[in-house]
C-alpha positions in Angstrom: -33.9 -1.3 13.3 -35.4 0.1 10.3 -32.8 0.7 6.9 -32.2 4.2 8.7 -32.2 5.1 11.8 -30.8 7.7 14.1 -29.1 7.6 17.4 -29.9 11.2 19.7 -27.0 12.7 20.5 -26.7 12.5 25.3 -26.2 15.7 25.1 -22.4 18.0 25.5 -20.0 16.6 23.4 -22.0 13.8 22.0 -23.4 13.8 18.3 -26.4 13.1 16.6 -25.7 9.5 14.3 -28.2 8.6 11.6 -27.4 5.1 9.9 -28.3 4.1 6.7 -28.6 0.5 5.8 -27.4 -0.8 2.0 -28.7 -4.1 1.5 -26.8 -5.3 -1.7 -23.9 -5.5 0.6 -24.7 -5.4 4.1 -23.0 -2.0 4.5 -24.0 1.2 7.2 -23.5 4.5 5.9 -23.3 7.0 8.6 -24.3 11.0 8.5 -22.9 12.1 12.0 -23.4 15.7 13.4 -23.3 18.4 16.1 -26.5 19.3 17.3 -25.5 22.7 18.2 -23.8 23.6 15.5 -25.5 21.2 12.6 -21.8 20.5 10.8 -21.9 16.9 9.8 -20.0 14.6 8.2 -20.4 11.6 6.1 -18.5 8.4 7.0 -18.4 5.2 4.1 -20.8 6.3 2.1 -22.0 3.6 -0.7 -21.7 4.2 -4.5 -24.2 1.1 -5.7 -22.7 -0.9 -8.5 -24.2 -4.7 -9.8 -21.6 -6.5 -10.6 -23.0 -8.5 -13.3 -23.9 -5.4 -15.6 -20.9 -3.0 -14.4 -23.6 -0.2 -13.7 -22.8 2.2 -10.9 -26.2 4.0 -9.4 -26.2 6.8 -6.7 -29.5 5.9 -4.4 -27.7 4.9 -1.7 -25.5 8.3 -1.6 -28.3 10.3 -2.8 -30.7 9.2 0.5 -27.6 10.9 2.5 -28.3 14.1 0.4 -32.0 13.8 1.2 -31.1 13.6 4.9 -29.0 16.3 5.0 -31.6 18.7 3.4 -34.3 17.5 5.2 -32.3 18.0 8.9 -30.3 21.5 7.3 -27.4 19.9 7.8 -23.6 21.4 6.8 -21.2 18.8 5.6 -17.6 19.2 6.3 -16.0 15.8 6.3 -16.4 12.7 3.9 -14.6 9.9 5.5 -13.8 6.9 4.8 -12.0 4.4 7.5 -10.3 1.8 4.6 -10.7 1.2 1.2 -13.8 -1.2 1.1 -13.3 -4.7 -0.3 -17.2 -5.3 -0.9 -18.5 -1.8 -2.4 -17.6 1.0 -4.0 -17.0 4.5 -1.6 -19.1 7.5 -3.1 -16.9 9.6 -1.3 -16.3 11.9 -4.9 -19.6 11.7 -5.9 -20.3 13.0 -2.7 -17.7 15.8 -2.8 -18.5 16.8 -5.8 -22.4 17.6 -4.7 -21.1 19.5 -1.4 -17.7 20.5 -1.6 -16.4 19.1 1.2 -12.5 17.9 2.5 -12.3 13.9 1.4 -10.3 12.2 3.7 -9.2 8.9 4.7 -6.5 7.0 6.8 -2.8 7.5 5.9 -2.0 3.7 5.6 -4.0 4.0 2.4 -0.5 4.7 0.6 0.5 1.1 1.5 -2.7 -0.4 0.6 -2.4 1.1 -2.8 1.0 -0.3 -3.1 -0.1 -3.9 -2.5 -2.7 -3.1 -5.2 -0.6 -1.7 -7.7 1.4 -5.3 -7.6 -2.1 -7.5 -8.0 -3.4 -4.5 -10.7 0.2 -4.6 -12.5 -0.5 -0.9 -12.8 2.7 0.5 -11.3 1.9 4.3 -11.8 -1.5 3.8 -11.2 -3.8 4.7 -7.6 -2.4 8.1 -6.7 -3.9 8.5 -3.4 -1.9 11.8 -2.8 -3.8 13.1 -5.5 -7.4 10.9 -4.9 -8.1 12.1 -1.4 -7.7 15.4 0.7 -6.1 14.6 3.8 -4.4 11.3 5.2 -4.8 10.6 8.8 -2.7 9.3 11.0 -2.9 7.3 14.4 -3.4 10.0 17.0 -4.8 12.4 14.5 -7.5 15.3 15.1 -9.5 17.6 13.9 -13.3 18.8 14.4 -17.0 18.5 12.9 -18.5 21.5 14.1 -17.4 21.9 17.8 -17.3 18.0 18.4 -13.8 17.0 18.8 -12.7 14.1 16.6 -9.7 11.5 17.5 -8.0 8.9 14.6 -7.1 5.5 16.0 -5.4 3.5 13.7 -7.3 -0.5 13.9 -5.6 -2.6 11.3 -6.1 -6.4 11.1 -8.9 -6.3 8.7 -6.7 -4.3 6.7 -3.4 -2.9 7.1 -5.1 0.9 7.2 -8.0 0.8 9.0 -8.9 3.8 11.2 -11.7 4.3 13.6 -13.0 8.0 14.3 -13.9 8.4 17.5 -16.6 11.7 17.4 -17.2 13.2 21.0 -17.2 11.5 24.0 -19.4 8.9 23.5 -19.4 7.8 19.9 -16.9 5.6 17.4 -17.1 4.4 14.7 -15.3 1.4 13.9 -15.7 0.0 10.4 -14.9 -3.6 9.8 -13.4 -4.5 13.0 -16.4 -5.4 15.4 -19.8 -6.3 13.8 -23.2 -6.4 16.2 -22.6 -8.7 18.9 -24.2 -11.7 17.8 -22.0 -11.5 14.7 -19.1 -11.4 15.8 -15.7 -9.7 14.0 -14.8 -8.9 10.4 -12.9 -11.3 8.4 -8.8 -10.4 8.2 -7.8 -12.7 5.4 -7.7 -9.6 2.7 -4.5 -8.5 1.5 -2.6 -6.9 4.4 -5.5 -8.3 6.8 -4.3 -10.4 10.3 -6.3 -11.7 12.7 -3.9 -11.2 15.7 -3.5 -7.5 15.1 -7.3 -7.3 14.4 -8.0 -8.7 18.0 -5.6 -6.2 19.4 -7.3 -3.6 17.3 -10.8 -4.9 18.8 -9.3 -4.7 22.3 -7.6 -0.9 21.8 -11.5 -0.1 20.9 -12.8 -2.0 23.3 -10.6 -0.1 26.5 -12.8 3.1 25.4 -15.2 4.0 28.6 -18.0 1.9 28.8 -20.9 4.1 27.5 -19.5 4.5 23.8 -21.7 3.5 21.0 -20.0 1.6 18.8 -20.9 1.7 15.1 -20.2 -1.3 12.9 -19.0 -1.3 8.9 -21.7 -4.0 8.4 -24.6 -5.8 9.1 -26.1 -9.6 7.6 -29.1 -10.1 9.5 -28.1 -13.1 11.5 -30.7 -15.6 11.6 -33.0 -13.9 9.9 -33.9 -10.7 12.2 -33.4 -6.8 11.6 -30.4 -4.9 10.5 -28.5 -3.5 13.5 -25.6 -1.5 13.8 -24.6 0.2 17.0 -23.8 -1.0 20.8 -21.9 0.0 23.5 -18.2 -1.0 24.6 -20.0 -2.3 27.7 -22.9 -4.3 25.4 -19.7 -5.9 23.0 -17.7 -6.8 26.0 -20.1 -8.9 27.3 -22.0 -10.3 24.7 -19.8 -10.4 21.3 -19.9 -13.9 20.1 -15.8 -14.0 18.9 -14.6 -11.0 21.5 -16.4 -10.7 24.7 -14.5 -10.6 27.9 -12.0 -13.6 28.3 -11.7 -14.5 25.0 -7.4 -14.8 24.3 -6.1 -13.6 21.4 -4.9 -16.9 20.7 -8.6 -18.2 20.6 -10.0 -15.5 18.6 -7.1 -16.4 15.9 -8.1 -19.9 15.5 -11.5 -19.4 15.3 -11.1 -15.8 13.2 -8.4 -18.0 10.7 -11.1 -20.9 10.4 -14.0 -18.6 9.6 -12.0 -16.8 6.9 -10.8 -19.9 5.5 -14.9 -20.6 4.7 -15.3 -17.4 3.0 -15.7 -16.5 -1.4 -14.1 -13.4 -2.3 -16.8 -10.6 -2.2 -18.4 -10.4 -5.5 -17.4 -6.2 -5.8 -13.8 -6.6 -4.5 -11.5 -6.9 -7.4 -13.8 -3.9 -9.0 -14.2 -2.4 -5.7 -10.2 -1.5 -4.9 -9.4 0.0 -8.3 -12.3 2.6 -7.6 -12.0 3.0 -4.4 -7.8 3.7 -3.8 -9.0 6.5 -6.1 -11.3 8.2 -3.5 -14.8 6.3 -5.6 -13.7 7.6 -8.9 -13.5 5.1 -12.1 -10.3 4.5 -13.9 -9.5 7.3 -16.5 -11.8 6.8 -19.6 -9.5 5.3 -22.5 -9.6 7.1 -26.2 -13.9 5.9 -26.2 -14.7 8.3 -23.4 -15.7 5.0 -21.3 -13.9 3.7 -18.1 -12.9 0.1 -17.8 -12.2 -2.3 -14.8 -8.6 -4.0 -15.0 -9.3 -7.7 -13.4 -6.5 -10.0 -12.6 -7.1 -13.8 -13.5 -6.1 -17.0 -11.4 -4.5 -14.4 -8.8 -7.1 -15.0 -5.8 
């Protein structure tokens, strides 16, 4: 795949899904849409920050805007499924461009608990206030006349949601990544591997056709970034989850990966922005906003 690329919609009930590839972080932005209504929403869109300078940048989020002129597109959703570890969301940017409801999974208010604790900012992260609407598991609502369904998928963290848009498309964060990569790591704050697999397997029982589209993309060995697959193309090919696999196995060899893995180089700026929808902390008495990083606590 190219860094964007869209999947057609099959036609009734099945949307139009253009993908947008970040490569600082290995992240897929989505614009997904009705084709017969052209309502759209945009799921984990990417504020770009470098970590070394503290600079934020909107190229990523503005290719989205681009996109969405370009196709006359109506946005009515920005969506996030979890509060990303490895970049910032530019979920308010983007609200603020288009107006739109911000809205993420209704778990959030325990993942900004945990944070509060590692922060030591009790009265900080007001996700109430931060985001629109909270879904929870079993959740609906609609982008243009495409019905939308909430499944809660924690593991990777404790409030992950996949959206599943129409009859034939999800998308499912950091749960699954392209088949020849495997699963998402669970060792964050709140993660488990065990309840990740069973998260994998609730997505996995959806009819065969679905197109599954990942949180992420590395470009194993070297080839093309790629994103989507069917249920049917992950059940027989994922590397960690195909049919078969026991949930004991994929523990043991999910637990060893993680225990391999640095902390993402974003994460302890990333979760201070992001359980506040992609906004920075409050500017202090300068007019600037500054990152609050614990030491010796990962």
């Amino acid at each position: 795949m190219s860094q964007q690329q869209t999947s057609p919609s099959r036609g009734l009930r099945s949307p139009d899904v253009t993908g947008f590839y970040e490569p600082d972080t290995g992240s897929i932005q989505y614009v997904v849409s009705d084709p017969a209504s052209k309502k759209a929403a945009i799921i984990d869109a990417v504020w770009n920050f470098d970590p070394r300078s503290a600079r934020t940048d909107t190229h990523s989020a503005d290719a989205i805007l681009d996109h969405l002129r370009t196709r006359d597109l109506a946005v009515e959703w920005i969506l996030d499924t979890h509060p990303h570890a490895d970049h910032f969301m530019a979920a308010a940017y983007l609200k603020e461009k288009l107006g739109a409801a911000q809205a993420i999974g209704a778990k959030v208010r325990d993942i900004a608990q945990l944070w509060r604790g590692f922060y030591h900012l009790p009265h900080a992260l007001d996700v109430e206030a931060a985001f629109d609407r909270l879904f929870a598991d079993g959740d609906t609502f609609k982008i243009g006349g495409l019905d939308v369904r909430v499944m809660l998928s924690p593991g990777h963290t404790l409030g992950s949601i996949t959206y599943v848009v129409g009859e034939d498309a999800a998308f499912v964060h950091d749960t699954l990544m392209f088949p020849d990569s495997g699963s998402s790591r669970a060792d964050f704050p709140g993660g488990d591997a065990a309840t990740l697999y069973r998260s994998i397997q609730a997505i996995l029982a959806l009819p065969p056709q679905t197109r599954l589209f990942v949180g992420h993309d590395y470009c194993k060995d070297g080839r093309a970034p790629k994103w989507e697959a069917t249920v049917a193309e992950q059940r027989r090919a994922n590397i960690h989850v195909k049919d078969g696999v026991t949930q004991e196995q994929f523990v043991k060899l999910r637990t060893e990966r993680d225990e391999t893995l640095a902390l993402p180089d974003r994460m302890l700026h990333a979760l201070q922005v992001n359980l506040r929808g992609g906004r920075l902390p409050e500017p202090e008495s300068d007019g600037r906003s500054y990152f609050k990083i614990p030491a010796n606590r990962f």
